[in-house]
C-alpha positions as CSV (number, residue, x, y, z in Angstrom):
1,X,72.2,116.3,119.0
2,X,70.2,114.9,122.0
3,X,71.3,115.4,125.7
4,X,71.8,111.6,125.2
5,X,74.6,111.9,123.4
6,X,77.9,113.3,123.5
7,X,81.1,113.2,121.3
8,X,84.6,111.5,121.8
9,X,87.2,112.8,119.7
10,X,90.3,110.0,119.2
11,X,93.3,111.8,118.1
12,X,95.5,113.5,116.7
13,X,97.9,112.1,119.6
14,X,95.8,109.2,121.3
15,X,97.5,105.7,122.7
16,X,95.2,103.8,120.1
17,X,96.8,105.6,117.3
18,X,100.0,104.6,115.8
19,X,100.2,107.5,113.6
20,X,98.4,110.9,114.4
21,X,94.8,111.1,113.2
22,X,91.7,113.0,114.0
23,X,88.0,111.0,114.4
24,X,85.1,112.2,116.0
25,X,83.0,109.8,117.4
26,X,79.6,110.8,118.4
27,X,78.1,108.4,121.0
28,X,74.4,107.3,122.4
29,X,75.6,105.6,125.7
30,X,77.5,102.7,124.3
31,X,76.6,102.7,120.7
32,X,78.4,104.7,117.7
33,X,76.1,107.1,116.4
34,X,78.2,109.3,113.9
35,X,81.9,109.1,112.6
36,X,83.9,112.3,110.9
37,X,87.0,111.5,109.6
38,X,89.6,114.2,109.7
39,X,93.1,113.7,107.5
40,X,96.0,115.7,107.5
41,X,98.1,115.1,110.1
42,X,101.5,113.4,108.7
43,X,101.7,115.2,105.3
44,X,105.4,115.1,104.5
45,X,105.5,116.6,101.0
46,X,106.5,113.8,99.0
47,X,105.0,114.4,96.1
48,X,106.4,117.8,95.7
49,X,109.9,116.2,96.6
50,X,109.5,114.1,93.4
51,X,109.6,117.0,91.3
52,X,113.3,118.0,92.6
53,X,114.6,114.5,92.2
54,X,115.7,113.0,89.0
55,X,113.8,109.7,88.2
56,X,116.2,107.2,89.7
57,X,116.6,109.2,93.0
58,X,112.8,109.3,92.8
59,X,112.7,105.2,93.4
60,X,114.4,105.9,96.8
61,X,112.1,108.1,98.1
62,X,108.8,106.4,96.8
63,X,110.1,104.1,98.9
64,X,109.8,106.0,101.9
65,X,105.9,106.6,101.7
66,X,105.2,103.4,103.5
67,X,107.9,101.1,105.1
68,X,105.2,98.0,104.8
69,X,104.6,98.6,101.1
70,X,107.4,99.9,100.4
71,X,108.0,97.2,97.3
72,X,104.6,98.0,95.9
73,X,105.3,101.9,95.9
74,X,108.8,101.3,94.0
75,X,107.2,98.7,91.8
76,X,104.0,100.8,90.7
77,X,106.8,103.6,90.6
78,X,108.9,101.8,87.8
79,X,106.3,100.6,86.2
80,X,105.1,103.9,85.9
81,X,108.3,105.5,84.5
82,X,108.8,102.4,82.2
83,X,105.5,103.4,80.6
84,X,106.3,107.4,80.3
85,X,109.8,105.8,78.1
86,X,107.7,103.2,76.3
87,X,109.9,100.5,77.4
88,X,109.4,96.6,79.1
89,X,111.8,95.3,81.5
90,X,113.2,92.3,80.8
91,X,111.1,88.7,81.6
92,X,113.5,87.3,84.5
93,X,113.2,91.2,86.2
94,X,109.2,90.6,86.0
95,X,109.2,87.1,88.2
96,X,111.9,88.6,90.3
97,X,109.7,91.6,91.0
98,X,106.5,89.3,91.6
99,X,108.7,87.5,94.6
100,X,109.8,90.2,96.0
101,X,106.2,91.4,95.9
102,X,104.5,88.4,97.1
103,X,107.1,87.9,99.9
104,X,105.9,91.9,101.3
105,X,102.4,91.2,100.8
106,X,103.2,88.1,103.5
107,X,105.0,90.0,105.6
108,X,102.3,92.6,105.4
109,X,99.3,90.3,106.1
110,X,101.1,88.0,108.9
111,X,102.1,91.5,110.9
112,X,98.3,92.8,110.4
113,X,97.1,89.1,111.6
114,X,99.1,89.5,115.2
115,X,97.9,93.2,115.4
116,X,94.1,92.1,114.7
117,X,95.0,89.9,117.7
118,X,96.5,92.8,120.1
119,X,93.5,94.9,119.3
120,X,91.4,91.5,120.4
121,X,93.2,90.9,123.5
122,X,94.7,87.4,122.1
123,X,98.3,88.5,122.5
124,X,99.6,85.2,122.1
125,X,98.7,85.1,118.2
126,X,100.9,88.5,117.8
127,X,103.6,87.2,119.2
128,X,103.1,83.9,117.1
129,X,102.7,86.2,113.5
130,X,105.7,88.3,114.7
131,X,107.9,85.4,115.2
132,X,107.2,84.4,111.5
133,X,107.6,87.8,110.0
134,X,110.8,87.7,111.0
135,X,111.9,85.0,108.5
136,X,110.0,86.8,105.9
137,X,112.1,89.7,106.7
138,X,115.5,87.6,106.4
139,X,114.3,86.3,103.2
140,X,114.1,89.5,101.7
141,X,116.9,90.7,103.6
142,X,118.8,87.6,101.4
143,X,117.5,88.4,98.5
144,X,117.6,92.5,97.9
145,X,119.9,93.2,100.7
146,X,117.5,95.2,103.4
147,X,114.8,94.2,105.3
148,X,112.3,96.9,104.9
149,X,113.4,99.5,102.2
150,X,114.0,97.4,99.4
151,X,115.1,99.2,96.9
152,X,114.8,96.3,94.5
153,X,113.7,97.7,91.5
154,X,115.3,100.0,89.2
155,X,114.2,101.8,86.0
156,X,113.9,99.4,83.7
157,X,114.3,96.1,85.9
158,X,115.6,94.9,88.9
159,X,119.2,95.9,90.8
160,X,119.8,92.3,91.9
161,X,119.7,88.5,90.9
162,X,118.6,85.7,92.5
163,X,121.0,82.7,93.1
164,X,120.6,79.2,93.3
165,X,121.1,79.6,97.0
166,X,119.3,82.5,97.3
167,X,116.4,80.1,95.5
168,X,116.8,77.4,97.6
169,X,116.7,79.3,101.0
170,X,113.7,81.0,100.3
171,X,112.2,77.9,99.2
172,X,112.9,76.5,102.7
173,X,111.8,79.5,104.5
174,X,108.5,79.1,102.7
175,X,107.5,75.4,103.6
176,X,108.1,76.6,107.0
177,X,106.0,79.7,106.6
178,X,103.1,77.6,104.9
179,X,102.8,75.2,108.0
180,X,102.5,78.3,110.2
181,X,99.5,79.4,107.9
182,X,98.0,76.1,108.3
183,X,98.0,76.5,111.9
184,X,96.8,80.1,111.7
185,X,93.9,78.8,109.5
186,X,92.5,76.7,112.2
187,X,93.7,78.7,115.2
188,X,91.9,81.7,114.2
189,X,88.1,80.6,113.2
190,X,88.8,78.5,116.5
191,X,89.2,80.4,118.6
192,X,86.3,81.9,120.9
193,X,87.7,85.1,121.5
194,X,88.5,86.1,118.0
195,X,85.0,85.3,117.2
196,X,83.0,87.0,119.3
197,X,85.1,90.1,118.9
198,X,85.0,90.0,115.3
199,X,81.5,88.1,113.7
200,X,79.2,90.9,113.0
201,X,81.0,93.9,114.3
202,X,82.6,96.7,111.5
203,X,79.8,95.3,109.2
204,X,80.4,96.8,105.5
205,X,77.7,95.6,103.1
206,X,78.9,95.0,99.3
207,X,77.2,97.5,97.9
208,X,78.1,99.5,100.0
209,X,81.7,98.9,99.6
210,X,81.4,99.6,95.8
211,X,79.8,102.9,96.3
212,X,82.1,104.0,98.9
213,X,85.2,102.8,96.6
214,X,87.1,100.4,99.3
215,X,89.8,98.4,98.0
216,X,92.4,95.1,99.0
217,X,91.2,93.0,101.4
218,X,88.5,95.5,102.8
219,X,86.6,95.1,99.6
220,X,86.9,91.6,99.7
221,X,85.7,90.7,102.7
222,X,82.7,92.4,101.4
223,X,81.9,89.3,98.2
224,X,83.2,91.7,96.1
225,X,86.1,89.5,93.3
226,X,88.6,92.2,92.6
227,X,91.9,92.0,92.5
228,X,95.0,94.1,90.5
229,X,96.6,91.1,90.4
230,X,93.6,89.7,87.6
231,X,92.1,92.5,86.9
232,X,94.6,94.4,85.1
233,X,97.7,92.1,85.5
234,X,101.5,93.5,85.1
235,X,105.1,92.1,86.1
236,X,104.7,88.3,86.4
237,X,101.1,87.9,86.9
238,X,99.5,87.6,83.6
239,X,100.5,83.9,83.2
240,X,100.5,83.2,87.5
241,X,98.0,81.1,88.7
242,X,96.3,81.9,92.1
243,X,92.7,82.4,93.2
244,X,91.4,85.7,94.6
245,X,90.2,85.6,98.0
246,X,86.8,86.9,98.7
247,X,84.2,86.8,101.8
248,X,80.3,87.3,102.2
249,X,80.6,88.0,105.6
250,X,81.1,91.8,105.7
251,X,82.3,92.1,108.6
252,X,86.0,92.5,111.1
253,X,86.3,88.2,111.0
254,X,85.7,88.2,107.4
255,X,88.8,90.3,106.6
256,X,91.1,88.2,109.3
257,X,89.7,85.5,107.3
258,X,90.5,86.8,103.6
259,X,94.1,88.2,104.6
260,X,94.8,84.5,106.4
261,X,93.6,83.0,102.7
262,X,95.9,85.1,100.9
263,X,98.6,84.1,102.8
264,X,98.3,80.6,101.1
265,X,98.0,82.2,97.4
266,X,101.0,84.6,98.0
267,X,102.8,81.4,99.0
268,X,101.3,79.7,95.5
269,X,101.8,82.5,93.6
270,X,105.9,82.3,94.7
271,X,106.4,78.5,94.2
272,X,105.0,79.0,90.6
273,X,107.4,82.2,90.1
274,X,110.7,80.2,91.5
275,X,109.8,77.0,89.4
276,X,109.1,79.2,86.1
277,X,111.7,81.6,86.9
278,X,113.2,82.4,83.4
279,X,116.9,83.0,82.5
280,X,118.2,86.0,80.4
281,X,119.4,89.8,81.3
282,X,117.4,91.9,84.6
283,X,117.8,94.9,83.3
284,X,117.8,97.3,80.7
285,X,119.2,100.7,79.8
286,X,117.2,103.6,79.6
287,X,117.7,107.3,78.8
288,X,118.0,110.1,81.5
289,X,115.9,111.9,79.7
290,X,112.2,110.7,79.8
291,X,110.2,112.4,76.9
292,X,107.0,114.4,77.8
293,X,104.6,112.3,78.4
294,X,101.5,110.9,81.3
295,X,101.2,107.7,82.4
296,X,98.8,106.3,85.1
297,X,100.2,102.8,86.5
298,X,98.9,100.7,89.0
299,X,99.3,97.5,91.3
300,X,97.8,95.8,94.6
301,X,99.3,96.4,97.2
302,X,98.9,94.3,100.2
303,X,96.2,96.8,101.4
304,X,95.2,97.3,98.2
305,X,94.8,98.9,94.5
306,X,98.0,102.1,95.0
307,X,97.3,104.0,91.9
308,X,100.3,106.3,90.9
309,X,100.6,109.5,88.2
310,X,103.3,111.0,86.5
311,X,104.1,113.3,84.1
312,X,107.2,113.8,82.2
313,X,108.4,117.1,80.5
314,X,111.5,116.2,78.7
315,X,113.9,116.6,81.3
316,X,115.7,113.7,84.1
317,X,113.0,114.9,86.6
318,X,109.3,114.6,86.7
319,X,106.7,117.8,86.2
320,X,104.4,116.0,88.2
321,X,103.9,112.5,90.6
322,X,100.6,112.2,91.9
323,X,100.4,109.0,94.6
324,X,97.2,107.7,95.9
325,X,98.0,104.8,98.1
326,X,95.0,102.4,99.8
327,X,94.1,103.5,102.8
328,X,93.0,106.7,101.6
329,X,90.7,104.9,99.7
330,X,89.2,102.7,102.4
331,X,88.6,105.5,105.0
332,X,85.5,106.4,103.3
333,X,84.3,103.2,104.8
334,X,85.5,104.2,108.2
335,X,82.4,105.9,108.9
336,X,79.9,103.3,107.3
337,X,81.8,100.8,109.6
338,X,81.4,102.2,112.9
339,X,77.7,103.6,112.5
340,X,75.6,101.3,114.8
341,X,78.0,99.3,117.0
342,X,79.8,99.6,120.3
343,X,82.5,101.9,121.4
344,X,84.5,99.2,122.4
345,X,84.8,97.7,119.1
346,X,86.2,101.1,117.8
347,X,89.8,99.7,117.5
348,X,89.4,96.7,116.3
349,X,87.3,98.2,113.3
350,X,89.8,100.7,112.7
351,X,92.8,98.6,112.5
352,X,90.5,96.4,110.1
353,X,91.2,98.1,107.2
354,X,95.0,98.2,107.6
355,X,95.4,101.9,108.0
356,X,98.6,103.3,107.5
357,X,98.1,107.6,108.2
358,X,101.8,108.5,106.7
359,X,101.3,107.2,103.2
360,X,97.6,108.4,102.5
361,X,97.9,112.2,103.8
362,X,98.5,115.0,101.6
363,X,97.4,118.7,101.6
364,X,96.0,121.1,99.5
365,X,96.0,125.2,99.5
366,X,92.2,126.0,99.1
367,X,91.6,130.0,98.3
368,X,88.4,130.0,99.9
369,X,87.5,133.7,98.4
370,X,88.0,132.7,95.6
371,X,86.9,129.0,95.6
372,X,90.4,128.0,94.0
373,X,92.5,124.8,95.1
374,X,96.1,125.1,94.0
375,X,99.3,123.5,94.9
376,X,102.5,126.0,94.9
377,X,105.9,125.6,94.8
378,X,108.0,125.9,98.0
379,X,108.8,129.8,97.4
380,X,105.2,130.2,96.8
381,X,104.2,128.3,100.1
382,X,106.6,130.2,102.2
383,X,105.8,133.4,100.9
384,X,101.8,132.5,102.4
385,X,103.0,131.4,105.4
386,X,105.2,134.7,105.9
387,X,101.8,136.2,104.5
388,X,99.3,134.8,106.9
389,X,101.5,134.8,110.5
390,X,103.6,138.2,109.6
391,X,107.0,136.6,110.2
């Protein structure tokens, strides 16, 4: 390191943070020369909490990993356990699932939209976007009963229909919610501010974004066509039509742009599901038991592909649930981002990818004598803490 430069560090408890986390900035007067990203901070031990839990108190909790996505991490949950026990929820519970899904992933981007603004200084578009998230919030509210945790989806389908009524409101909400979008879709490129904070700063190259495995929109807005949704389709959207959103421009502006173009496909994507909504049953039965068995499942989330594991051992609870949500995937980026531009666009970049700390930490024991990483039980784990502070 040069006597030019000197290092910042940004967290774990820093007013820019929402959630605590640990980056080290290294800096050459106002330029970003290095980036380390340190995790750990928020681990909650969910996924050892899964294996005390039978499978349908396990939807509850999955729940819980992220309030945001919290209907992608019950839905790529289900679908998971529906594998491990063979089984297909019925048709109606797919399209009910997919609207439910597509309302969260509007919520999601609108509330990311007025936060890209904050971090800009264009506090009028946040409170514009948080104004209109709160009639995606009633909607779901209407239609599962809560307004954050869900818990629409059970084991083998959904908990709750959909009324005429219920139909019809949502259907209102949403011509109200597309005109907003409109507006946002000319507001935004128009406006100077947004611009000048945003067009070439956090620059992410596609290839680079391959190599360093980014998902969602992050990967997107680097040219890169992928998409869950297409790629590997499940619930309603094999048969769906909608168009995945991509950007050349690599950079903060070009991920604005692709999260304010999905808007218009989620909105798509649930006129076709309410139209072509089928009739019939929303759920199955299902055993207790699930039979031993591994299952991968996965889905996009609004920030992106959340890719879940479990394993089954014969019993009503899981041997093992292994969850790896989307932001841990894009803060390999992070660093790649930052490299080369100016301190002051440090939180614009980072709120870029749609962080979210509490569903992407987790910890592992690593015996460094013995170069072993293991994960113990609770006894084990108290007995090394008792072990390494003598209490």
């Amino acid at each position: 390191m040069s006597d030019s430069t000197f290092t910042i560090p940004i967290g774990p408890q820093h007013p820019a943070l929402k959630e605590p986390e640990h980056i080290t900035v290294t800096i050459d007067g106002e330029y970003v020369v290095d980036v380390k990203v340190r995790l750990g901070y928020v681990h909650r031990g969910g996924e050892k909490a899964f294996e005390a839990r039978t499978y349908t108190q396990g939807l509850y909790l999955v729940e819980r990993i992220c309030g945001i996505c919290a209907m992608a991490h019950q839905l790529c949950y289900a679908n998971n356990v529906e594998g491990l026990l063979g089984i297909t929820p019925p048709r109606r519970a797919d399209f009910i699932r997919t609207i439910i899904a597509e309302l969260e992933r509007v919520h999601s981007h609108l509330l990311w939209v007025g936060i890209a603004g904050h971090e800009i200084g264009w506090d009028t578009l946040f409170m514009y976007t948080w104004r209109d998230r709160e009639l995606v919030l009633d909607l779901m509210e209407l239609a599962t009963g809560n307004r954050v945790t869900h818990a629409t989806n059970a084991i083998g389908g959904v908990r709750r229909d959909l009324t005429p009524d219920m139909i019809n409101q949502i259907l209102k909400g949403m011509r109200h919610l597309e005109e907003r979008v409109k507006y946002y879709a000319k507001a935004v490129p128009a406006e100077r501010t947004v611009m000048k904070r945003a067009v070439g700063v956090g620059i992410l190259k596609p290839q680079e974004a391959v190599d360093l495995c980014a998902v969602g929109p992050t990967l997107r807005a680097s040219g890169i066509k992928r998409d869950i949704r297409k790629d590997d389709p499940y619930s309603a959207y094999d048969e769906t039509p909608f168009d995945i959103i991509t950007n050349d421009g690599c950079d903060v502006a070009a991920r604005v742009l692709v999260r304010v173009g999905e808007l218009f496909e989620s909105l798509k994507i649930l006129d076709y599901c309410i139209e072509h909504l089928p009739s019939g049953p929303i759920r199955v039965r299902v055993p207790i038991n699930v039979p031993p068995a591994e299952n991968v499942s996965i889905v996009e989330a609004p920030r992106g592909e959340d890719i879940h594991y479990g394993k089954s051992n014969g019993t009503d609870k899981p041997e093992r649930y292994k969850v790896r949500a989307p932001t841990l995937a894009n803060w390999a980026s992070v660093p790649t981002m930052l490299k080369g531009g100016y301190v002051a666009d440090l939180p614009i970049t980072l709120a870029a990818i749609d962080p979210c700390m509490s569903c992407t930490d987790r910890i592992a024991i690593i015996d460094i004598g013995k170069r072993k990483k293991w994960v113990g039980s609770t006894d084990q784990l108290r007995r090394h803490i008792k072990k390494c502070h003598g209490k």
